[in-house]
N, C-alpha and C positions, 0 to 999 in steps of 0.2 A: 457681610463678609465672613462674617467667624460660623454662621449658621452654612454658608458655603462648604464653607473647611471641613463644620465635621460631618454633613454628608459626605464628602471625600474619604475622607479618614475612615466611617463605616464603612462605603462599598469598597477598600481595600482591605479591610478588615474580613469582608466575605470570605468561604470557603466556595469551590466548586462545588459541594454534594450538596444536599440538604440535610440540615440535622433533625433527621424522622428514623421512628419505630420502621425496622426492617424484618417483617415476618417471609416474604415469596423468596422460596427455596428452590425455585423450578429452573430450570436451563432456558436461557434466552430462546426468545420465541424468534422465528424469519423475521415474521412482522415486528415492528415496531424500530424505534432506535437505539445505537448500543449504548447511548447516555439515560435514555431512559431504564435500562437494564441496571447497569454499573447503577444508578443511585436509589433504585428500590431493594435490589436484590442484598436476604440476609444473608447469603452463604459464605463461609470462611475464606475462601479463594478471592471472591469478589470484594468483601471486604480489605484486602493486604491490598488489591490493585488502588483502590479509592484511597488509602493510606501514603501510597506510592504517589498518585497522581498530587493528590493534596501537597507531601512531601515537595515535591516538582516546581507547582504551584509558586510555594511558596518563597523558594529563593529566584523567581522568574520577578523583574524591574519593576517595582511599583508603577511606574509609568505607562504598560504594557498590558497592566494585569484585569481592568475590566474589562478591555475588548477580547482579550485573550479565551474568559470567563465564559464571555456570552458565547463566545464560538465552541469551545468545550461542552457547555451545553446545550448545543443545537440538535433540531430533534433531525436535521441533514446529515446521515451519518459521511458524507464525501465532507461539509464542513466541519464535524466534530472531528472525525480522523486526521485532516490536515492539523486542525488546532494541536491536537495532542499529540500528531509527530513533529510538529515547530517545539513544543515544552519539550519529548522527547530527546531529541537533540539540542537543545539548549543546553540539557542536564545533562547529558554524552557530555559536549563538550566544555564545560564547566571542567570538569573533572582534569582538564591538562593548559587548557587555555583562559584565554580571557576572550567574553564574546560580547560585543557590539550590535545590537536589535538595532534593523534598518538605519545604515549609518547613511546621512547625505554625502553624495557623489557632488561636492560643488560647484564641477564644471558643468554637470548634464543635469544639475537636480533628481538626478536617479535615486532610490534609495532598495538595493538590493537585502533580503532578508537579514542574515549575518553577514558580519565584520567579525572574525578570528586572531586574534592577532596574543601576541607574548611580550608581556609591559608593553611597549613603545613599538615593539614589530611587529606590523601587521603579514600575517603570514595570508590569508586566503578569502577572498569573500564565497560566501555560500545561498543558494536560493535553493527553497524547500518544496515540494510540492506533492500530494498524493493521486494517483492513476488507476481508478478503479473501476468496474463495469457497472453500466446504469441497472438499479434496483426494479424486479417488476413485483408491484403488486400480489399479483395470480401465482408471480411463482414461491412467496410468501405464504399463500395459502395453502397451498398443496402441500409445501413442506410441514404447516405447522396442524394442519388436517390429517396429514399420514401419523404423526408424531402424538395427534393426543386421541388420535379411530383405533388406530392398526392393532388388531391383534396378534401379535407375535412374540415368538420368544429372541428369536436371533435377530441380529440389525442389520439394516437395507443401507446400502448403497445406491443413490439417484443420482442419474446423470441427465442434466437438461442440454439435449441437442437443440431444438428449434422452441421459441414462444410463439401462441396463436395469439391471439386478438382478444379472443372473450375466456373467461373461466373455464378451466376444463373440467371433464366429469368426475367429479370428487370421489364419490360414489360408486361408479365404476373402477374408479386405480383403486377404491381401500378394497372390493371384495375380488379385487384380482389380485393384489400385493398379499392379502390376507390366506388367498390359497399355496403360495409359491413355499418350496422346501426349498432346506438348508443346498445351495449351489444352481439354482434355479434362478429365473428373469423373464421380466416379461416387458415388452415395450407400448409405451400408450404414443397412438397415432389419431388424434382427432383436432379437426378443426383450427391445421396449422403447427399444432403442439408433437414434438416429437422427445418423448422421457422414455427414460431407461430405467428399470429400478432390478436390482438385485438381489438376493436374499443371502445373507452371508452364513460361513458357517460356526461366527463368534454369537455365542450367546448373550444376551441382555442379559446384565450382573442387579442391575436395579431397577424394577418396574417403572419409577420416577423417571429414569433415564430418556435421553431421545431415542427412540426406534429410526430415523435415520441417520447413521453412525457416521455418515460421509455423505455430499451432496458437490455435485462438481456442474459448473455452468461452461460449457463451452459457447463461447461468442467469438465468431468471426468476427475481427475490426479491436482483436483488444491492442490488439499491439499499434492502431491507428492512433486511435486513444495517447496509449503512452509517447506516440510519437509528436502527436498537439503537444499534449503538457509539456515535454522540452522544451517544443517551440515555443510556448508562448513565454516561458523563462529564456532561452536564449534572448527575446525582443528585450527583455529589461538588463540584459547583460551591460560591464560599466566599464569602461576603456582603462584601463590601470597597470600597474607593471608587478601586481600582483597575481598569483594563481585566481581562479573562478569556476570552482565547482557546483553542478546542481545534484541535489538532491532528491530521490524518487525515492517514495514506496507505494511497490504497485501490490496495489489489493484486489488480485485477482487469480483465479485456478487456473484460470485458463491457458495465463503467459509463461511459456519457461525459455532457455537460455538461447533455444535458437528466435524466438520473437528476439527479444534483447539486441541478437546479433544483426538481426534484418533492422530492427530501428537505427542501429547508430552506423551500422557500417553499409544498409542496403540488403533488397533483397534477395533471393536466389538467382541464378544468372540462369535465364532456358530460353536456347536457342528456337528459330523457326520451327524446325521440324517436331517439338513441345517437348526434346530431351530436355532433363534437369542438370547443369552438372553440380555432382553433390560436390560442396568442399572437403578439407580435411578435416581434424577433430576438432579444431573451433573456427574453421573457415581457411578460405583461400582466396587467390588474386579473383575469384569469379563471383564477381556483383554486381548487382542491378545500381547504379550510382545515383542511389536515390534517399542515402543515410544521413544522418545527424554529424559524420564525421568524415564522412565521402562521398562530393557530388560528382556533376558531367565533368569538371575541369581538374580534379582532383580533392585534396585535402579541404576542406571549407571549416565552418565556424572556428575558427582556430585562435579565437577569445575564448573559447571553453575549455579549459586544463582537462577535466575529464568527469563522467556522470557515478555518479555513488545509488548504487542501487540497494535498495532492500527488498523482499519479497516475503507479502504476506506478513507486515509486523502488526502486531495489535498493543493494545493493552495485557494482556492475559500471555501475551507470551514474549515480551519484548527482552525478557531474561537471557532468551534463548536463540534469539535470531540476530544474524553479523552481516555484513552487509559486503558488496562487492564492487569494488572500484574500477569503472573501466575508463583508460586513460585515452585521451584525445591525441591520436600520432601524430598529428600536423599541427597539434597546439604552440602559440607565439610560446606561453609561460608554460614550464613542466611545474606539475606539481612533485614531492614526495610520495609514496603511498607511503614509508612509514611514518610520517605525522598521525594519522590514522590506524595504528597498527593495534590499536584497543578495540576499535570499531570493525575493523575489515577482516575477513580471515583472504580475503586474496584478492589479486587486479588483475587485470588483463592486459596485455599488450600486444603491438602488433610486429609480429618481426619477420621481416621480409613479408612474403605472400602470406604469413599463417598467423593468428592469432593464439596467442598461448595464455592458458593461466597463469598465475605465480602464486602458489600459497605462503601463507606469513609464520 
């Protein structure tokens, strides 16, 4: 028994990182994963995040903390990004409340991510979840093949339209990326694979640096994507007379505000004839009733108070990214959005036909 205890005692003793000699200085490669980056890489930057995360860590429930760990360091970056945006927001909301890690529901046996609550009031339960584009391989390669062949002085811009199937010709994109001047492009078309690449007119300040200064993946279906992961949090939603938020961050280029808008409130509305009619600045009464927050018969999941969206948070930048609350119009329980008002810089709501922001 006592030999039990103090393996216990050690594996909560663990840190996330490893405590190893960190000489690689280089900028994360495509390839590989961001845990395995974050805990080799010596650079000053990298290190304050692993300092931060540790920090995180450590006031997160001992009871919590190994499985927490192992998912943190998965070489899965879909399951080390959830892990570290559940720590993420743990530690948000530390800061104003008291949080409750998977409390039981014990009429349904449900147990939803967070319980929020202030001493004795429980204000809102929360379920977390991260929405990103499947990783390929090839297109790993190319990016981290351009970035350590190219010879250039200025930084490219790559845009992945289409993936093909097999590896494209390396070889061919570096001695054609290689001839392009400063406002110049050229597009590779082979075997499936349709990429854009750029040639910008900022200069490389550090030869060390990446030569592709930006890389954007357009994939049709990303807003599918985010529109599963609600659902499959809506399914564990918990019958209560409290608010019930879920939380998203989608880690993707591809998605911006009008996907958002098609997930929770339905798509574009285009008639027979294939007119579109566009809405107004954040929509109008013209929807495909096929949303997260408006079906065929009207209002639906209306257990959902409303979705907290983040976009594009990481590690390395979570300083600087706020998040945006869009509230459920037919929901039973309203939430506040200012409970939230550290977190959010604004919500959405729906009034009348139109969907408006509110900044905080």
């Amino acid at each position: 028994m006592q030999k039990i205890k103090m393996c216990k005692e050690k594996s909560l003793n663990l840190k996330v990182f490893d405590d190893i000699n960190r000489n690689y200085m280089e900028p994360k490669k495509a390839a590989g994963s961001i845990f395995e980056y974050l805990n080799r890489s010596g650079r000053e930057d990298i290190s304050k995040i692993r300092l931060t995360i540790e920090n995180w860590y450590e006031k997160y429930p001992d009871k919590y903390k190994n499985m927490l760990r192992k998912r943190l360091r998965s070489s899965d970056n879909t399951e080390s990004m959830s892990a570290w945006f559940e720590l993420y927001l743990y530690n948000e909301l530390i800061k104003k409340f008291d949080v409750e890690i998977e409390p039981e529901i014990q009429e349904t046996g449900k147990r939803p991510d967070y319980l929020i609550k202030k001493g004795d009031q429980k204000l809102f339960y929360l379920e977390v979840c991260v929405s990103n584009d499947k990783e390929d391989p090839n297109v790993a390669r190319v990016i981290d093949y351009i970035d350590t062949n190219a010879d250039v002085k200025n930084y490219l811009i790559m845009r992945l339209i289409q993936i093909g199937k097999t590896t494209p010709k390396l070889k061919m994109i570096l001695n054609r990326v290689g001839d392009l001047k400063p406002g110049g492009g050229y597009v590779y078309k082979e075997n499936g694979w349709i990429i854009e690449f750029e040639m910008t007119k900022m200069p490389i300040s550090n030869p060390a640096n990446r030569k592709i200064g930006m890389s954007f993946t357009i994939f049709w279906g990303s807003d599918k994507k985010l529109k599963n992961k609600i659902n499959k949090k809506i399914e564990q939603r918990v019958e209560s007379n409290i608010p019930y938020i879920i939380a998203v961050n989608i880690c993707s280029i591809a998605i911006d505000i009008q996907d958002v808008l098609d997930v929770l409130y339905g798509g574009e509305f285009v008639q027979q004839d294939g007119k579109i009619l566009r809405r107004k600045k954040y929509g109008s009464g013209n929807f495909i009733t096929n949303g997260i927050f408006l079906g065929p018969e009207g209002f639906r999941n209306k257990r959902i108070s409303g979705v907290l969206i983040f976009t594009n948070l990481f590690p390395w930048n979570s300083e600087d990214i706020k998040a945006n609350l869009w509230l459920n119009p037919g929901a039973e329980i309203k939430i506040q959005p200012e409970l939230l008002n550290w977190l959010i810089d604004s919500y959405y709501i729906l009034d009348g036909d139109e969907i408006k922001r509110i900044n905080l």
